[in-house]
C-alpha positions in Angstrom: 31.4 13.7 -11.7 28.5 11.5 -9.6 25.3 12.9 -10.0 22.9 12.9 -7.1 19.3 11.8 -7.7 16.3 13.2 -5.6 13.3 11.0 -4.6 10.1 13.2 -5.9 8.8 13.5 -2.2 12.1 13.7 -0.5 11.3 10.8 1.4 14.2 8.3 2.5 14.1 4.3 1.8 14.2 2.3 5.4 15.0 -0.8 6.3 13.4 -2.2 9.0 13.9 -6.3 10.0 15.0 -6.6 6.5 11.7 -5.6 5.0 12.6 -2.2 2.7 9.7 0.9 3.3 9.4 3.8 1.2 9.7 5.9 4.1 10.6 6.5 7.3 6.7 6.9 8.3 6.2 3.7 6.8 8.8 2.1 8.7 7.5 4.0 11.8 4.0 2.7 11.3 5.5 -0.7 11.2 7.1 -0.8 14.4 3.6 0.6 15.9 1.8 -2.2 14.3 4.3 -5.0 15.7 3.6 -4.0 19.3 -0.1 -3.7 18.6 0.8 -7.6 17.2 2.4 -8.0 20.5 -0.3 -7.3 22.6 -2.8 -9.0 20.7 -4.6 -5.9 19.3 -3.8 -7.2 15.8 -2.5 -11.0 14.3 -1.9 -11.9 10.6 0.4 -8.7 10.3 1.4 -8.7 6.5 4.1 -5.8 4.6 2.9 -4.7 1.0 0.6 -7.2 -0.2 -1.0 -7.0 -3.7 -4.1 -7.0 -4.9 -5.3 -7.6 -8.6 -7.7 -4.5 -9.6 -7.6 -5.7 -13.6 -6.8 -8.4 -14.9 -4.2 -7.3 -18.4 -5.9 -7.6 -21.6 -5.3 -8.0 -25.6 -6.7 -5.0 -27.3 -7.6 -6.9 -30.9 -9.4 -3.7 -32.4 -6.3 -1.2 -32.2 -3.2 -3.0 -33.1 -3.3 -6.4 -30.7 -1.7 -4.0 -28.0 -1.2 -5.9 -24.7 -2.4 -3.8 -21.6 -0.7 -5.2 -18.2 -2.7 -6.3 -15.1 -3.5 -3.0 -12.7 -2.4 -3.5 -9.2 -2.9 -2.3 -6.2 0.3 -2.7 -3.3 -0.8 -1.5 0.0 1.4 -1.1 3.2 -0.2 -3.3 5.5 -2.8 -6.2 5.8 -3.9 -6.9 9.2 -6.8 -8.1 11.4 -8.3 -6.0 14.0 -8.9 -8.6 16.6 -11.4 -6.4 18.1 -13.6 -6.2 15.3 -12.8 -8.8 13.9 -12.3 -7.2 10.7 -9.7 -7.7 7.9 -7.8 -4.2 7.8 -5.7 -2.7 4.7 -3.8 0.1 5.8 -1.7 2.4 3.5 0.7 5.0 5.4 0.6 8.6 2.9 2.3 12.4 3.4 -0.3 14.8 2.8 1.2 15.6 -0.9 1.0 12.1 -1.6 -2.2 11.6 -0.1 -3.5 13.4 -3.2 -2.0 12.0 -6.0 -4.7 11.4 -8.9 -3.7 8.0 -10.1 -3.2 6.6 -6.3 -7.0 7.8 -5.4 -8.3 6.1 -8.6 -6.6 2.9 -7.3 -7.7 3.4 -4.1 -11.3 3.7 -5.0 -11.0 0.5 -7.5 -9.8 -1.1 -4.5 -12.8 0.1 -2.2 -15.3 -1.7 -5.1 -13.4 -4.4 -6.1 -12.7 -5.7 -1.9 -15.6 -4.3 0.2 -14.9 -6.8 2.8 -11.6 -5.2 4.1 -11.6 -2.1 5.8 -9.2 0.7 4.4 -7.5 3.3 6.7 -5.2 5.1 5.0 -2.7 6.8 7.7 -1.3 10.0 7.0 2.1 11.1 8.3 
């Protein structure tokens, strides 16, 4: 018997120029954004880069219990050549928009990297 696993949000791994998105949306956005690239609205178009939000830690007091570094993997990273501006961009559903431990990691991103501009594009 094969057993068929579901995806939480029934949305559909796509690959796209041999880059892997978590969704069609994502992968949708991506073509948008690679136009945009095209007609130099945008340069310096990067997929899923990673930003540290905490570095990982020894907890000494209880145990010695390691915690791992928290980070943060948006969609996109991109500069708005209009504004000049350093844009982070992260493509959500509306039920995924609201996830608690995304929004904590969003705003920890917001505090830690004021200088980028986050649009979070929902699908």
């Amino acid at each position: 018997m094969v057993w068929k696993t579901y995806r939480k949000y029934n949305n559909k791994k796509t690959v796209l120029d041999g880059i892997t998105f978590d969704s069609i949306s994502e992968a949708a956005r991506y073509s948008e954004l690679k136009l945009l690239q095209k007609a130099c609205k945008i340069s310096n178009l990067e997929c899923h880069p990673r930003f540290l939000l905490q570095e990982g830690f020894n907890d000494l007091v209880n145990g010695n219990v390691r915690y791992r570094p928290i980070h943060f993997s948006a969609d996109f990273k991109y500069r708005d050549n209009e504004t000049l501006n350093e844009v982070i961009e992260d493509v959500k559903s509306k039920i995924t928009a609201k996830e608690v431990a995304y929004n904590i990691r969003k705003r920890l991103f917001r505090a830690k990297y004021p200088q980028y501009i986050f649009r979070e594009v929902t699908s």
